[in-house]
C-alpha positions in Angstrom: 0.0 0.0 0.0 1.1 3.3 -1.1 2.3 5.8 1.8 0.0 8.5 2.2 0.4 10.2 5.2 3.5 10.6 7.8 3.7 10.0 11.7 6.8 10.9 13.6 6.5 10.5 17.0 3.8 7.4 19.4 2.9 10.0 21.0 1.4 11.5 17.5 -2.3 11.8 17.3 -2.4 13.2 13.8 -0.4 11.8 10.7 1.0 14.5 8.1 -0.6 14.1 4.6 2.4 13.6 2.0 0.2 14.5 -1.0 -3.6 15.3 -1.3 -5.3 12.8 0.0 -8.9 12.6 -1.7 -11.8 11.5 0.8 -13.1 7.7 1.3 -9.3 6.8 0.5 -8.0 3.8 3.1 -5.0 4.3 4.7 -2.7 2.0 7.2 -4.3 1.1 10.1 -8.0 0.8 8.5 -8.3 4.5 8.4 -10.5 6.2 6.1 -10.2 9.7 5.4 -13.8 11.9 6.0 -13.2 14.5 3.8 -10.1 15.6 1.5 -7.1 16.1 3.4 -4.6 18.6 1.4 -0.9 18.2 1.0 0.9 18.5 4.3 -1.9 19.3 6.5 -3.3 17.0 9.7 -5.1 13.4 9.6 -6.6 12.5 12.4 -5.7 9.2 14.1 -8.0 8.5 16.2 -11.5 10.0 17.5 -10.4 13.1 19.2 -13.1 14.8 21.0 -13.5 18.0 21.9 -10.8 19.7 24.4 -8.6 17.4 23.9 -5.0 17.8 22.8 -3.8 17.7 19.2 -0.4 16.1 19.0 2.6 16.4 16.3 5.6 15.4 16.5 5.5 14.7 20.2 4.4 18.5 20.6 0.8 19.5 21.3 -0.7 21.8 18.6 -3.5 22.8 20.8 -7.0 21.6 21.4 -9.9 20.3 19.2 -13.0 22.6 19.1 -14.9 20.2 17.8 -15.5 16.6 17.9 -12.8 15.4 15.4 -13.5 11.5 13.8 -10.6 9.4 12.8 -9.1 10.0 9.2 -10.8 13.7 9.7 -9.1 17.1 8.9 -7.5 19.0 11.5 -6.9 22.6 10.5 -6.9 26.2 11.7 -10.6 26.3 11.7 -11.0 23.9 14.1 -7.8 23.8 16.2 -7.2 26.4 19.1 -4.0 27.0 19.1 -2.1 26.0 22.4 -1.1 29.4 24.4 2.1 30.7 24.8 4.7 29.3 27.0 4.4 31.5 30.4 7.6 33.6 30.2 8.4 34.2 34.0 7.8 30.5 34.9 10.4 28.8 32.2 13.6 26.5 33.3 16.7 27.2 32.3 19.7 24.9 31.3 18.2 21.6 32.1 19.2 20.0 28.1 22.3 21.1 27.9 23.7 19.2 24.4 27.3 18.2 24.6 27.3 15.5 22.5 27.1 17.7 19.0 29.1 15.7 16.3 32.9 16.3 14.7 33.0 18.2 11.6 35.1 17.1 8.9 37.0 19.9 8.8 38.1 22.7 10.9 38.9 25.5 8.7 37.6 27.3 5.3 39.0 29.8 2.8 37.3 33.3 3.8 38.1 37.1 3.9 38.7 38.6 7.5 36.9 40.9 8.8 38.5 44.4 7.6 36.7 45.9 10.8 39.0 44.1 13.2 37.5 41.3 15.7 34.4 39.7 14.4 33.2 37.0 12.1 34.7 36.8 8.7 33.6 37.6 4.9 32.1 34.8 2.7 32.8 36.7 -0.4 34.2 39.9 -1.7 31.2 42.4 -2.6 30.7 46.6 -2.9 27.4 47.4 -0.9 26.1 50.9 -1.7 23.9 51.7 0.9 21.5 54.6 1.1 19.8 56.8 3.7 16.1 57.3 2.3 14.0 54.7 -0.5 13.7 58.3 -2.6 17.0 57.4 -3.9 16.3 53.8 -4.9 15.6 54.2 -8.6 19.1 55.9 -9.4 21.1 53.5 -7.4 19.4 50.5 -9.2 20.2 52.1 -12.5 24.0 53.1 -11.0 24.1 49.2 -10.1 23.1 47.8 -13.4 25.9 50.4 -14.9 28.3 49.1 -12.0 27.7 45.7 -13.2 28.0 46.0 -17.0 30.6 48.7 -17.2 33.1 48.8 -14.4 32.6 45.0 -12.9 33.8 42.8 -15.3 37.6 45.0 -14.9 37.4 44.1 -10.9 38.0 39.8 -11.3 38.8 39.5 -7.6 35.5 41.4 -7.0 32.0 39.4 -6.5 29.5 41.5 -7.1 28.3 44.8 -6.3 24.6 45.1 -4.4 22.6 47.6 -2.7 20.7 48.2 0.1 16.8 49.5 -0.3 14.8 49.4 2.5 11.6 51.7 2.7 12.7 53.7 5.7 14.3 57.5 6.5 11.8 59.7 5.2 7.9 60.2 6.8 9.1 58.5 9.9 9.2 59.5 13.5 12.7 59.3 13.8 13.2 59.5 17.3 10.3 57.4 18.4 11.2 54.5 20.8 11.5 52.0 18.8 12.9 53.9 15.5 16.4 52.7 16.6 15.5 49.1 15.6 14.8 50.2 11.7 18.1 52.4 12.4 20.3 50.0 14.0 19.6 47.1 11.6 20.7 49.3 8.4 23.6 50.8 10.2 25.1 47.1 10.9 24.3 46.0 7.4 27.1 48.5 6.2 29.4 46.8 8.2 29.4 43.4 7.4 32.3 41.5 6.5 31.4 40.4 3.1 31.7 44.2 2.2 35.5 44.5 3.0 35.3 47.7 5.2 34.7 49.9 1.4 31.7 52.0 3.1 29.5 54.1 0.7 26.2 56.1 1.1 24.0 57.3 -1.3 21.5 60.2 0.5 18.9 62.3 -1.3 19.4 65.4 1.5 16.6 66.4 2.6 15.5 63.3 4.5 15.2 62.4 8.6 17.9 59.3 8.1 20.3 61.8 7.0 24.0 60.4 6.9 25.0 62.2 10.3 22.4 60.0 11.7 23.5 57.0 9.8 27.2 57.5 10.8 26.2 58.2 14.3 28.5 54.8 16.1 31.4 56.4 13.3 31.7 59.8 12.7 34.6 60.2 11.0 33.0 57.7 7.6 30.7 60.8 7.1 33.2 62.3 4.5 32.8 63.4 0.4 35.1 60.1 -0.2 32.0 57.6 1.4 28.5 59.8 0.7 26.9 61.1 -2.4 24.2 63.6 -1.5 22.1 63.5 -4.6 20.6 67.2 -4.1 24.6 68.7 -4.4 24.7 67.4 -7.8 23.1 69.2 -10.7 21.7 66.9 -13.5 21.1 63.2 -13.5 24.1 62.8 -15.8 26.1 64.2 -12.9 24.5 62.3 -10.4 24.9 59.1 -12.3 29.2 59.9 -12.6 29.3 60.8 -9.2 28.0 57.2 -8.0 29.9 55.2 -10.8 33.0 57.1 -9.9 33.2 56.5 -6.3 32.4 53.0 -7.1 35.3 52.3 -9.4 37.6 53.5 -6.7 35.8 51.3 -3.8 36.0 48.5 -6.4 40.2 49.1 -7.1 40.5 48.5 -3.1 38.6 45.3 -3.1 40.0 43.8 -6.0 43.0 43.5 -3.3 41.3 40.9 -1.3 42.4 37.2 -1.1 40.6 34.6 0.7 43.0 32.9 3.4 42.6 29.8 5.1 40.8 30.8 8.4 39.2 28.6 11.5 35.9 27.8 11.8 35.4 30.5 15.2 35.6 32.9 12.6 32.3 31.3 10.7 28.9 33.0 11.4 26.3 31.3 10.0 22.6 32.7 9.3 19.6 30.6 9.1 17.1 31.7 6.7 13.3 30.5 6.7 12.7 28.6 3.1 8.8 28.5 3.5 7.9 27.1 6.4 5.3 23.8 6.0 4.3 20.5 7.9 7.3 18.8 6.7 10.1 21.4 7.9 10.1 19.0 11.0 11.1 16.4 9.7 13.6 17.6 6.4 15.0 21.1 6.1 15.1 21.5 10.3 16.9 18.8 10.7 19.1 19.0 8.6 20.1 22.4 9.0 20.6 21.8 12.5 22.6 19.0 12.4 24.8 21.5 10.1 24.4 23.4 12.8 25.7 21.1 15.3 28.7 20.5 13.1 29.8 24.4 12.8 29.1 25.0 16.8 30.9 21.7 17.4 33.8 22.9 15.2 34.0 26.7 17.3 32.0 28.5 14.7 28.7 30.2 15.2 24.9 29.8 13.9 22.0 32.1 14.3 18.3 31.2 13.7 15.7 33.8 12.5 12.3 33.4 12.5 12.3 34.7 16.2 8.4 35.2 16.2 7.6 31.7 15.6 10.1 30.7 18.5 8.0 32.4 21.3 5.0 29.0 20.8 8.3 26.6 21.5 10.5 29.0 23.7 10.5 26.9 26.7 12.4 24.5 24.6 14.9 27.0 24.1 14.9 28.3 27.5 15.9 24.4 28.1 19.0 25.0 26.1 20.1 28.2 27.8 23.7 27.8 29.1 22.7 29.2 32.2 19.9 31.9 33.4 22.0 34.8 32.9 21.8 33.7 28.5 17.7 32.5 29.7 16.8 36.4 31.3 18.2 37.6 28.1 15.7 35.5 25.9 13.0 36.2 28.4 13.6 39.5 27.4 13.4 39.7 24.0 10.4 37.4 23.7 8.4 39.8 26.7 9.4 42.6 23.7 8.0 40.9 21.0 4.6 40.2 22.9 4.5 44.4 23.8 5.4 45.0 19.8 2.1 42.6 19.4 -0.4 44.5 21.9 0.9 47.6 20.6 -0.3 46.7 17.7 -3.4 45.1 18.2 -2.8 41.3 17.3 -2.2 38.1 18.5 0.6 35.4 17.3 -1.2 34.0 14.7 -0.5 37.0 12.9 2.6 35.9 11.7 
């Protein structure tokens, strides 16, 4: 018999459907599925009445609001979700992993970090980065110039890339929480892929003006790092004054060499691929058991999705070194849930 559906864990209640599943179809066990159960959403195993728990994985979901009958479909309209973890009663370092396995190797070919300590560069790239999104339109057509013109005479040079972001004009720019918005596209100017070469492109009459952007480092806010747009007279004008600094950025980073460095100097960001009902059990894995192997080896890995994390932060809390490393994700989860009342929604949100 063909396999249908997926079940993980004896403590499962629900199977994953592999594919559609169209209704009346037998599946192991002498289930028959109610209705049509869609790619990657929830069979039910057994009858599961009402209130009780809904479990994945070994995890519980939540609670079925209705009567569920076995080989029915479990779904968001009738599955309240299980609540949060209560922040201020979590414990802290009780599965501490030691056993992580042995990379295969201990060092890669990178670029260090031109800012001094720090992890290294992957790759050798110009970043122009710009104050306002007013200016995005010339730098995309100064990039496309970049690439086809100046470039290809750079070999040692990756790529050249930009950073849009629809922030620095229209905005309360000393609110509370305008340094998040402001902090994130300061650091993105630093990162160690862009070889210390720092250039800003600014309109000049915005609130993200390049004193505020150079606020940590003064002394980058010079006529050899920033192009104000509104001190140049023509687009023609504008368009040499971008290409020009470029090419000289570009001479400096066509210096770089990758060198043999140790894995400490690895940091390694997760990124969400599309989160489904099989993550669980294929991507997740897998990326944390490369994980494992670049922690194991002295390198470091950071997750994103930080929003989903608060339904399964007690697992994390579990992981905590110690409470000093579990106060400091208490508090960033407590900030997320104040960002959510602020605005008026709940989790399922995201």
């Amino acid at each position: 018999m063909e396999t249908l559906c997926i079940k993980i864990n004896e403590k499962d209640n629900v199977a994953v459907a592999i594919r559609d599943i169209p209704a009346g179809t037998r599946l192991l066990d002498g289930i028959v599925t109610c209705e049509k159960i869609p790619q990657a959403h929830k069979i039910a195993l057994t009858d599961i009445p009402e209130g009780e728990e809904v479990i994945r994985y070994g995890v519980v979901l939540g609670t079925m609001r209705i009567n569920m009958p076995r080989g029915g479909w479990i779904n968001e309209s009738n599955l309240i979700i299980a609540p949060a973890p209560d922040l201020d009663n979590m414990e802290f370092a009780t599965n501490i992993r030691t056993d992580l396995p042995e990379p295969p190797v201990k060092s890669w070919e990178g670029y260090p970090n031109p800012w001094g300590d720090g992890p290294a560069g992957t790759r050798n790239m110009l970043c122009i980065n710009t104050t306002v999104q007013c200016v995005t339109g010339v730098v995309n057509e100064a990039i496309s110039r970049i690439r086809q013109e100046i470039l290809p005479k750079y070999p040692n040079v990756d790529d050249v890339v930009t950073v849009n972001h629809q922030y620095g004009c229209g905005v309360a720019i000393d609110a509370p929480e305008a340094q998040v918005p402001q902090r994130l596209i300061r650091n993105i100017a630093l990162h160690p892929n862009f070889g210390g070469e720092f250039m800003l492109v600014s309109l000049g009459c915005e609130k993200f003006n390049p004193e505020r952007f150079c606020t940590l480092w003064p002394e980058l806010n010079t006529p050899e790092n920033v192009i104000v747009l509104q001190e140049h007279k023509g687009r023609d004008a504008v368009m040499k004054a971008i290409l020009d600094m470029a090419e000289r950025k570009l001479k400096h980073l066509n210096e770089r060499r990758r060198v043999t460095l140790p894995l400490s100097s690895l940091l390694v960001g997760m990124y969400c691929g599309g989160s489904d009902a099989f993550m669980g059990i294929t991507a997740n894995p897998t990326a944390g058991y490369a994980a494992d192997l670049i922690v194991s080896g002295g390198g470091t890995v950071m997750f994103s999705e930080v929003t989903e994390v608060r339904d399964g932060v007690q697992m994390i809390a579990q992981r905590c070194i110690d409470e000093k490393v579990g106060a400091r994700l208490v508090e960033e989860m407590k900030w997320y849930d104040a960002y959510l009342r602020a605005g008026g929604v709940d989790r399922s949100a995201n």
